[in-house]
GUVEXTI-166893 format. One record per residue: residue number from 0; residue in three letters; y, z, x of N, C-alpha, C in turn. Coordinates in steps of 0.05 Angstrom, whole numbers, padded with zeros to 5 digits. Example, Ala and Ser with C-alpha at 12.3 -4.5 7.8 and 13.67 -1.06 7.14 Angstrom:
{num 0	residu Ala	n_c2 -00114	n_c3 00156	n_c1 00264	ca_c2 -00090	ca_c3 00156	ca_c1 00246	c_c2 -00066	c_c3 00156	c_c1 00264}
{num 1	residu Ser	n_c2 -00045	n_c3 00142	n_c1 00257	ca_c2 -00021	ca_c3 00143	ca_c1 00273	c_c2 00001	c_c3 00157	c_c1 00258}
//
This chain:
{num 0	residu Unk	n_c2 02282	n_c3 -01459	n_c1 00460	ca_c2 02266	ca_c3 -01442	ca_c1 00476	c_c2 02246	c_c3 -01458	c_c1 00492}
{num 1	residu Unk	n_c2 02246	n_c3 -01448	n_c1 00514	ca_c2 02228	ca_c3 -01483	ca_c1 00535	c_c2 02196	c_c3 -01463	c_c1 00537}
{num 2	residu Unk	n_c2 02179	n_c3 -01472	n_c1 00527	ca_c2 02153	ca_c3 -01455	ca_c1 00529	c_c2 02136	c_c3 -01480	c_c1 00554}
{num 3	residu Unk	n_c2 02112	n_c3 -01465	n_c1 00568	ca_c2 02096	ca_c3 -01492	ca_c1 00580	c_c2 02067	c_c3 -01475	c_c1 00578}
{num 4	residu Unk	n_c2 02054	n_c3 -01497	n_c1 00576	ca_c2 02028	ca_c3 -01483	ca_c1 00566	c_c2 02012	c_c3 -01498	c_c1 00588}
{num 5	residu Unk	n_c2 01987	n_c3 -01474	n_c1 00592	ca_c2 01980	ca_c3 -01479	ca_c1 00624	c_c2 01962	c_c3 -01504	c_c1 00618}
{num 6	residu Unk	n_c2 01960	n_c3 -01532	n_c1 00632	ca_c2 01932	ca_c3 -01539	ca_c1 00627	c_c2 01911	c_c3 -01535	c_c1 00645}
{num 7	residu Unk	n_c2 01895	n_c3 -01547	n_c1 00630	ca_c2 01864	ca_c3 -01545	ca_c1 00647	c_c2 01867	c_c3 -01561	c_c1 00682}
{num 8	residu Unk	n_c2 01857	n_c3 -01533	n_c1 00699	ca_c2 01849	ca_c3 -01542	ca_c1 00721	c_c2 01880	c_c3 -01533	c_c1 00738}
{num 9	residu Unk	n_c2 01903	n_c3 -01533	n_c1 00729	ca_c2 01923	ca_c3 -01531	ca_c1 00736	c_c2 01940	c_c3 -01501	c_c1 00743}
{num 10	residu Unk	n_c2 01941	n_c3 -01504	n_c1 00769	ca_c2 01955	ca_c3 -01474	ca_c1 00780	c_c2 01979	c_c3 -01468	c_c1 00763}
{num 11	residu Unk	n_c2 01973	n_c3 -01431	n_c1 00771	ca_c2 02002	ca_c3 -01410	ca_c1 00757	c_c2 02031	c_c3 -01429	c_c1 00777}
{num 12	residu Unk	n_c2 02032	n_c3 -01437	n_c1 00795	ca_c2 02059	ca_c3 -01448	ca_c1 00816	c_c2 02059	c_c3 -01473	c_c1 00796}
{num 13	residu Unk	n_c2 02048	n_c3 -01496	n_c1 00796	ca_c2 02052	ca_c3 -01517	ca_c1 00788	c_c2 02057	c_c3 -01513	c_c1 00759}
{num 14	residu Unk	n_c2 02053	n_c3 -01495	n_c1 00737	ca_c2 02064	ca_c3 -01486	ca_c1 00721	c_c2 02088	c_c3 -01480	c_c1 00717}
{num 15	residu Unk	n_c2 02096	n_c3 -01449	n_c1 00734	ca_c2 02124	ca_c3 -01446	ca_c1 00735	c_c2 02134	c_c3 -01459	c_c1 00752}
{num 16	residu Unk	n_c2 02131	n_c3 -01480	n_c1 00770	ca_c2 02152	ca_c3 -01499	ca_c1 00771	c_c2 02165	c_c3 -01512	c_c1 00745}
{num 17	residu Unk	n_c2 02148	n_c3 -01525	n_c1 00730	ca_c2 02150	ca_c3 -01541	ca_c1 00702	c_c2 02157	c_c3 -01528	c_c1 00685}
{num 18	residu Unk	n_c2 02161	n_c3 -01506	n_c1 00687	ca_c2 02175	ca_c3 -01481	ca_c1 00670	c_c2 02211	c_c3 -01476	c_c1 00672}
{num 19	residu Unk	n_c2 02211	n_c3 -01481	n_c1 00700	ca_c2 02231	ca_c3 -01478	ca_c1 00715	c_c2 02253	c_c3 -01506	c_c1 00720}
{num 20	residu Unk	n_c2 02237	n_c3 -01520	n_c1 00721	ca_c2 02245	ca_c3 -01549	ca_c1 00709	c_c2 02251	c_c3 -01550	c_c1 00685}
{num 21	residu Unk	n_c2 02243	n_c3 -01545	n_c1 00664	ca_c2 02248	ca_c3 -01549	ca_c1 00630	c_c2 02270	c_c3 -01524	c_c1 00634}
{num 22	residu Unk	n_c2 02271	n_c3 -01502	n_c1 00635	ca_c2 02296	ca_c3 -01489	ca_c1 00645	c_c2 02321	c_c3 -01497	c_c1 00651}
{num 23	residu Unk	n_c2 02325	n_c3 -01512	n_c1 00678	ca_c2 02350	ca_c3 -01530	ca_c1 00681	c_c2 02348	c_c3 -01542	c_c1 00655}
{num 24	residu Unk	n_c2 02339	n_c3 -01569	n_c1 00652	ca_c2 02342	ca_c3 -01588	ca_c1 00636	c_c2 02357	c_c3 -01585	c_c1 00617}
{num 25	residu Unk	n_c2 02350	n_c3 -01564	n_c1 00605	ca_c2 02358	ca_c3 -01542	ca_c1 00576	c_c2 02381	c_c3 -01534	c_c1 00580}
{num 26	residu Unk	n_c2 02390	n_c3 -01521	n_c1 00601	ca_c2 02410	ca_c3 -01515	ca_c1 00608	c_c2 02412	c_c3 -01483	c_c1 00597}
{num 27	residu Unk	n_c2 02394	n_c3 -01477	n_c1 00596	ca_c2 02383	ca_c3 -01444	ca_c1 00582	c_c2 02402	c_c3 -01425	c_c1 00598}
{num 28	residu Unk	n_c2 02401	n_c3 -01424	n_c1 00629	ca_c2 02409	ca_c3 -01406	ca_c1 00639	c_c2 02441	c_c3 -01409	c_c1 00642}
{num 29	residu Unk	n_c2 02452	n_c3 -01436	n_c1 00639	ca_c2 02480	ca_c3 -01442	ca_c1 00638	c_c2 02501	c_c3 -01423	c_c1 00608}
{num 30	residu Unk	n_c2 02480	n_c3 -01426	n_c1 00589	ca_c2 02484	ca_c3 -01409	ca_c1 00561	c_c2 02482	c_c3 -01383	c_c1 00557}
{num 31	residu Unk	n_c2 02462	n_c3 -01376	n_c1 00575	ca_c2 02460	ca_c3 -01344	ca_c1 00579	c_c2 02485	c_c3 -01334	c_c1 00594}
{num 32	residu Unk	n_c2 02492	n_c3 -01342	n_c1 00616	ca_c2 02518	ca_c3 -01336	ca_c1 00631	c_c2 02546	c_c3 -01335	c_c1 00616}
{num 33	residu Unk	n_c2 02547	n_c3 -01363	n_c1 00601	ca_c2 02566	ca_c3 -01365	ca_c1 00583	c_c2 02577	c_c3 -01345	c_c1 00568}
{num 34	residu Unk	n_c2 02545	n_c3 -01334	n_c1 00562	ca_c2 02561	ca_c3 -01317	ca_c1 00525	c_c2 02547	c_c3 -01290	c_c1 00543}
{num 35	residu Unk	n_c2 02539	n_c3 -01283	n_c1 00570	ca_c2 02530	ca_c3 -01265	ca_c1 00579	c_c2 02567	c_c3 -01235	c_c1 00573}
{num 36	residu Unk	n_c2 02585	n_c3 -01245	n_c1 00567	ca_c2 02602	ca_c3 -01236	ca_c1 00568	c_c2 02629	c_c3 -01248	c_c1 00549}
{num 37	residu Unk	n_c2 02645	n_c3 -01230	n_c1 00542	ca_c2 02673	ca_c3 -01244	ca_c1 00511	c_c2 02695	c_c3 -01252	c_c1 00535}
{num 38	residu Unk	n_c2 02703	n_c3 -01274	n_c1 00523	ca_c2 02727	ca_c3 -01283	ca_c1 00536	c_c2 02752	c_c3 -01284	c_c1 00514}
{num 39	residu Unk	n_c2 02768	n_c3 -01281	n_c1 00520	ca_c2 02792	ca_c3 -01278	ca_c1 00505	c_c2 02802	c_c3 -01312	c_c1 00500}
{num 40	residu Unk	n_c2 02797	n_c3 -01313	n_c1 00469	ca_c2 02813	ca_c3 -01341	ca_c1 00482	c_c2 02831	c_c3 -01357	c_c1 00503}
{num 41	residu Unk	n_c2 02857	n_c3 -01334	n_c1 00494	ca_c2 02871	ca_c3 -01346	ca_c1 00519	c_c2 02859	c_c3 -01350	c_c1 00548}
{num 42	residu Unk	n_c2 02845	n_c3 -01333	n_c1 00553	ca_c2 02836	ca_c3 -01338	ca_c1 00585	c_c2 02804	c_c3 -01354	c_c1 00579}
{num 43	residu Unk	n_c2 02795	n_c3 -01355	n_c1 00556	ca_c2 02773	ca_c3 -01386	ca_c1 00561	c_c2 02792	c_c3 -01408	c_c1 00565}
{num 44	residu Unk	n_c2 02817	n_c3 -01417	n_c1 00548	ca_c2 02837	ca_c3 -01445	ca_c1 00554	c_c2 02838	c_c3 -01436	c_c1 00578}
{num 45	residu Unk	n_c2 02855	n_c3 -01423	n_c1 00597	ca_c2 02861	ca_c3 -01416	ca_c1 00616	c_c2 02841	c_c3 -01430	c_c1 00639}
{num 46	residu Unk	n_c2 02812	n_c3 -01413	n_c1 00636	ca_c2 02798	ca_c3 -01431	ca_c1 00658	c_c2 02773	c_c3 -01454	c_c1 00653}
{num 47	residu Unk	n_c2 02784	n_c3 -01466	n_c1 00628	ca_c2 02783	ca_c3 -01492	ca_c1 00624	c_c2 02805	c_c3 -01520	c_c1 00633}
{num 48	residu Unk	n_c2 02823	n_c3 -01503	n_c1 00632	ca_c2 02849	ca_c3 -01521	ca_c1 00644	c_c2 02835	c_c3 -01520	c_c1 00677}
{num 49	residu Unk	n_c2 02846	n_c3 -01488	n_c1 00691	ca_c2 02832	ca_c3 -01493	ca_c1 00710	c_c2 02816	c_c3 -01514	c_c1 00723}
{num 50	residu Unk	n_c2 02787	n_c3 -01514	n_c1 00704	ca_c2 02770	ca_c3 -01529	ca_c1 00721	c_c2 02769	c_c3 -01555	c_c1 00719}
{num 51	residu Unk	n_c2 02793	n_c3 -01571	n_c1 00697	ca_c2 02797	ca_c3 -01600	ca_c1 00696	c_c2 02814	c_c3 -01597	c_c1 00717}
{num 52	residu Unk	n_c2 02842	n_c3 -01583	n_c1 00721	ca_c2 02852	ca_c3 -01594	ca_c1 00755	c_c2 02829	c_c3 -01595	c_c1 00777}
{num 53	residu Unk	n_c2 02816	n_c3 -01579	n_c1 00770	ca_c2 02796	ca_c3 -01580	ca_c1 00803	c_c2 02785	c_c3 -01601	c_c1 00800}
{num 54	residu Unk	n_c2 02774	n_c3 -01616	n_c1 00777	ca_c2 02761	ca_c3 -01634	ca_c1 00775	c_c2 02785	c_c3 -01659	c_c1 00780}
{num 55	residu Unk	n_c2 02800	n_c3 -01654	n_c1 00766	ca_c2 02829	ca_c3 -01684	ca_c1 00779	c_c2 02826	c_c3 -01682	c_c1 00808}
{num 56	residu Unk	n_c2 02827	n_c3 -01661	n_c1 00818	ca_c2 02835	ca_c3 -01657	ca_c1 00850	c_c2 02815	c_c3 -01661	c_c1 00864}
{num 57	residu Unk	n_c2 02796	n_c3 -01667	n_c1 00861	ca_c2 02760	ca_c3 -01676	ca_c1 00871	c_c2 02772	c_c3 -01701	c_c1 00867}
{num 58	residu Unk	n_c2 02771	n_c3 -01723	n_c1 00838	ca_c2 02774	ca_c3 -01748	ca_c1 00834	c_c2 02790	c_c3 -01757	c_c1 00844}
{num 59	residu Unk	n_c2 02811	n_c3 -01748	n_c1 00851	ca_c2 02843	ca_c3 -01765	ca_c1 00865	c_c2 02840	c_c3 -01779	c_c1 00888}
{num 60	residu Unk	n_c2 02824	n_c3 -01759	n_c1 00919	ca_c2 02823	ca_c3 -01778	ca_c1 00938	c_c2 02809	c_c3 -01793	c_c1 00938}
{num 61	residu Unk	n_c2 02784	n_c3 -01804	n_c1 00919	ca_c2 02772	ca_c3 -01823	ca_c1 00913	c_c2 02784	c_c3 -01848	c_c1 00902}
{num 62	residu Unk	n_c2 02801	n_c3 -01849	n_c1 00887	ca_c2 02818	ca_c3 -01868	ca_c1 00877	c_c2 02829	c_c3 -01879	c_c1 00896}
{num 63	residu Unk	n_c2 02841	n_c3 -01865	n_c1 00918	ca_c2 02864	ca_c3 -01872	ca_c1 00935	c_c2 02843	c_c3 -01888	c_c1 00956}
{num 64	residu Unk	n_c2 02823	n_c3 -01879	n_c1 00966	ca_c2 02805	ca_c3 -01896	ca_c1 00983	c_c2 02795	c_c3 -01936	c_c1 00977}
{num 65	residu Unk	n_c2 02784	n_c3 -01925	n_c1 00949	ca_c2 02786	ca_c3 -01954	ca_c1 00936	c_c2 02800	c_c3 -01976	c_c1 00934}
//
């Protein structure tokens, strides 16, 4: 749980920025989305395969440049 506690002298913005920052980092909202909904196994493998081809198919013309 990413808490930020205000300090002294320091604005509500420059807070929730640093709030918002510890957020990403965490990857909090990536987890909420995740399990925001059930996937059937088969279709979690399904677009896990998926997104390793997309990811081969991003890396390929890079190889071939080199």
């Amino acid at each position: 749980m990413a808490e930020v506690h205000l300090q002294e002298g320091e604005t509500l913005e420059s807070a929730l920025r640093r709030f918002k920052r510890k957020v990403q980092q965490e990857d909090i909202v990536k987890e909420i989305k995740r399990h925001s909904f059930y996937l059937k196994p088969g279709e979690k493998r399904r677009t896990k395969e998926a997104l390793a081809r997309k990811r081969n198919r991003k890396k390929r013309p890079r190889e071939i440049e080199s």
